[in-house]
C-alpha positions in Angstrom: -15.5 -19.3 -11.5 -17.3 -16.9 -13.9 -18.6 -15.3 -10.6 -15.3 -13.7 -9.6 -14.7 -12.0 -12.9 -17.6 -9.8 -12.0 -16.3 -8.7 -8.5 -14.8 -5.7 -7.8 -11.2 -5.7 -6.9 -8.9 -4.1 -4.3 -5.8 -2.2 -5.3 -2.4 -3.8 -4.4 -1.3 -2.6 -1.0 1.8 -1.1 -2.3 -0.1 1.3 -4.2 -2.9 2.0 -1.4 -0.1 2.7 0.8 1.2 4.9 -0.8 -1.9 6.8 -1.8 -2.1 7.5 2.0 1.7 8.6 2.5 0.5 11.3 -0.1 -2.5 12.0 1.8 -0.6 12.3 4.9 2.4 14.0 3.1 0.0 17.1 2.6 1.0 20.1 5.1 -1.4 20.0 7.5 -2.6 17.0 7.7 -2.4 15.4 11.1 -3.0 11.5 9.2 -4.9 9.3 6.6 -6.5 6.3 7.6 -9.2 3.8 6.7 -8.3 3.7 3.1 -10.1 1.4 0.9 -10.5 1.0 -3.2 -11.7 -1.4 -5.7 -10.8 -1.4 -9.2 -13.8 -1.7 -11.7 -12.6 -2.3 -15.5 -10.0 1.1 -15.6 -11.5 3.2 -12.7 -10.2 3.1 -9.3 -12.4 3.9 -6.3 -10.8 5.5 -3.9 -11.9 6.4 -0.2 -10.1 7.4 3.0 -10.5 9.6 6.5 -8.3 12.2 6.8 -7.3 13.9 10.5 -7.6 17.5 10.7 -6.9 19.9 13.4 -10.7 20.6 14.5 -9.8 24.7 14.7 -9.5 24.4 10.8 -12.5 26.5 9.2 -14.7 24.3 6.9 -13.1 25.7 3.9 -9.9 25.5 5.3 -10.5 21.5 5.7 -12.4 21.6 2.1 -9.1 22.6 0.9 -7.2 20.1 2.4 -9.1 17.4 1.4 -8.7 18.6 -1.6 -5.2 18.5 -1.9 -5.2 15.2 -0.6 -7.5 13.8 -3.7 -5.1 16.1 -6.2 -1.9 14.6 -4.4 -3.4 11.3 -5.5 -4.2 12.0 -8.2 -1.1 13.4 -9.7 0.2 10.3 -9.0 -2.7 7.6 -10.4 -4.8 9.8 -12.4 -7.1 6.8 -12.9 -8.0 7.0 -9.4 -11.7 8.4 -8.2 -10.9 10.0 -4.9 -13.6 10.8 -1.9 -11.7 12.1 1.1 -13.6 12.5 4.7 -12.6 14.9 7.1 -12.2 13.7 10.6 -11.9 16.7 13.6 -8.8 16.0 15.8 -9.3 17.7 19.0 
């Protein structure tokens, strides 16, 4: 039992879902998928894929991945956020 104090947790799904409705609520993202987090004492991990249009430049995509983590974070400012950028074609 001791054991599962140690692990990691996930987030509730209420609040990873709507992490990614403010990942995908960021103009020009296409979607937000594949999110996952785990709680460890007060820090929240944070990862997800976002779709962007593959015509983006790569600063154009840096800055919309950006977003994404601020849009999170404004919300759960305990959250650690690493966003991916997936080319839609």
């Amino acid at each position: 039992e001791s054991a599962s104090v140690l692990m990691d947790e996930e987030l509730p799904l209420e609040t990873s879902e709507r992490m990614l409705q403010l990942a995908q609520n960021v103009p020009g993202v296409l979607g937000a998928h594949d999110l996952r987090t785990r709680m460890s004492g007060t820090h929240w991990f944070v990862q997800l894929h976002l779709d962007l249009p593959a015509s983006l430049t790569l600063q154009q995509a840096h800055d919309l991945c950006e977003a994404a983590e601020l849009a999170i974070r404004a919300e759960f400012p305990r959250a650690e956020v690493l966003v991916h950028a997936d080319p839609q074609h």
